[in-house]
N, C-alpha and C positions, 0 to 999 in steps of 0.2 A: 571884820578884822582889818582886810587894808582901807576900808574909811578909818577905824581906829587910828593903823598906823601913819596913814596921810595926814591926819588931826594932829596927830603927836608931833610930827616934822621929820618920821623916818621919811629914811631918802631911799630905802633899797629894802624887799625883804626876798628872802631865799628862802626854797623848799628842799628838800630832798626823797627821791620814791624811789622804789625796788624797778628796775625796767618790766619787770614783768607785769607789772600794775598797771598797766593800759587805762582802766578808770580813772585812779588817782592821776596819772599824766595828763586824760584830757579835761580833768577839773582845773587843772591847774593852767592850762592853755584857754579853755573858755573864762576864766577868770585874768586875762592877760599875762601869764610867766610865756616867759621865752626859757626853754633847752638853754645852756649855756658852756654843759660840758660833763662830765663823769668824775664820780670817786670813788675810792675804796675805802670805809671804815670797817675797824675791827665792831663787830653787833656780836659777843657771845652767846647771846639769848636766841641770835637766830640764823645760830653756826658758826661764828668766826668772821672772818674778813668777808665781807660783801659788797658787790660794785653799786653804787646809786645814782641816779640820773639826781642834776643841781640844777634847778631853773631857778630865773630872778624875775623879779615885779620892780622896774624904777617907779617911783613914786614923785608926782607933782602937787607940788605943796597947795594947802588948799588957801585960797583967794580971798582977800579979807579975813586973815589971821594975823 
């Protein structure tokens, strides 16, 4: 997916996990995301308002494209 996205010429992609997801965060960190900050979305399916940790991936455009 970010070969995909770095092919494509995205410049930035963004995740969002539950904090309590320890796995999914450190997927996301052995894959390059950096922490970048916290939100709250309304999720009804899984309670109501819920905090989420937001990591980003910059992406460098791929070389001879």
């Amino acid at each position: 997916m970010i070969e995909l996205a770095r092919r494509d010429g995205i410049p930035t992609l963004h995740a969002e996990v539950f904090p309590d997801n320890v796995a999914s965060s450190r997927v996301l960190e052995k894959a390059g995301f950096t922490q970048i900050g916290k939100v709250v979305r309304d999720l009804p399916l899984r309670g109501g308002l819920r905090e989420l940790l937001v990591y980003e991936l910059g992406l460098e455009p791929m070389r001879g494209m």
